[in-house]
C-alpha positions in Angstrom: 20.7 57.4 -123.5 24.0 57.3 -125.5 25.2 60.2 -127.4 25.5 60.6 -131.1 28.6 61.3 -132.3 30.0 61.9 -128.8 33.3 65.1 -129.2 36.6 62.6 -129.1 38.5 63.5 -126.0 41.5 64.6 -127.9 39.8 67.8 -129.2 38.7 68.9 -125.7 42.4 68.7 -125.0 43.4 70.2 -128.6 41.2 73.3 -128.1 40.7 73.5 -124.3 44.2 72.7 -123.2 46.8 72.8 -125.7 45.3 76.1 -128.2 44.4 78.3 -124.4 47.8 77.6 -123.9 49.2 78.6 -127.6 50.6 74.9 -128.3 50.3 73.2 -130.7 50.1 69.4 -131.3 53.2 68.8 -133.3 55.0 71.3 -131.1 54.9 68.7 -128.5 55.6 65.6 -130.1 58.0 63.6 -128.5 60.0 60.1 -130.4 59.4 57.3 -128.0 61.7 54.3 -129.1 60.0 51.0 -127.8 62.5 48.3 -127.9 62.3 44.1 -127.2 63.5 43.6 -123.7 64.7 40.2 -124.0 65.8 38.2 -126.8 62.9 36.1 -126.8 60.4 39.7 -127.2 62.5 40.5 -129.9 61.8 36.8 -132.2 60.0 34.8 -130.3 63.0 32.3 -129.5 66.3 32.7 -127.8 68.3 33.7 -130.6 67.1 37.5 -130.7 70.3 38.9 -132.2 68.7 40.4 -135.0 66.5 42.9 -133.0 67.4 42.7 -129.3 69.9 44.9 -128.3 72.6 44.4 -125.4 72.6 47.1 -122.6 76.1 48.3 -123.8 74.5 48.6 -127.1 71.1 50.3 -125.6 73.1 52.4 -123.9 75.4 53.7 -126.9 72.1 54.4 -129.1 70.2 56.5 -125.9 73.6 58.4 -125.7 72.7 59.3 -129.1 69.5 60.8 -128.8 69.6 62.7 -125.5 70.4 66.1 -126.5 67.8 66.1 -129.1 65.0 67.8 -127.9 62.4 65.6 -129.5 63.8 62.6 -127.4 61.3 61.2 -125.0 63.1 58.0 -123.9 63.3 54.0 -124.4 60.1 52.1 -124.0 60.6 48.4 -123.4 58.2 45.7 -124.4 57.1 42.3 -123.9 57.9 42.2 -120.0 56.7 38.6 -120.0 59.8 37.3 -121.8 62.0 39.9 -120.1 61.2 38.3 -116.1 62.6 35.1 -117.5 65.9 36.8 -119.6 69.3 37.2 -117.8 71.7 39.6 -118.0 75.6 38.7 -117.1 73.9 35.9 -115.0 71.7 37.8 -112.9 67.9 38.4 -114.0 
């Protein structure tokens, strides 16, 4: 027999977990920065130079955001167009 109006699973975390502990929700938040990983994720054709960015440039924005303490890390995306991209030759 189903349930009606079943608890959502985030507020047995919110008040099991995270309140017991004294966190919070937004005290834990944490900026995830999904990116295209090949030019073609990025447009859907080869020429992805307005979005997709070059590991040179990846690297420069990371370097930006690692001290902050709200940095989680780079996320990227579409790894179906990414197995066929090449970087400097070499996929």
């Amino acid at each position: 027999m189903p349930m009606k109006n079943p608890i959502h699973p985030g507020q047995i975390v919110r008040h099991g977990c995270l309140e017991a502990l004294g966190l919070s929700v937004t005290a834990g938040a944490k900026l995830l920065v999904g990116l295209p990983a090949s030019t073609k994720a990025s447009t859907g054709g080869d020429d992805g130079t307005k979005y997709f960015l070059s590991p040179s440039e990846l690297t420069s924005l990371v370097d930006s955001f690692t001290t902050h303490t709200g940095f989680a890390g780079v996320m990227p995306w579409d790894a179906g167009n990414s197995d066929s991209d090449t970087n400097q030759g070499s996929q």
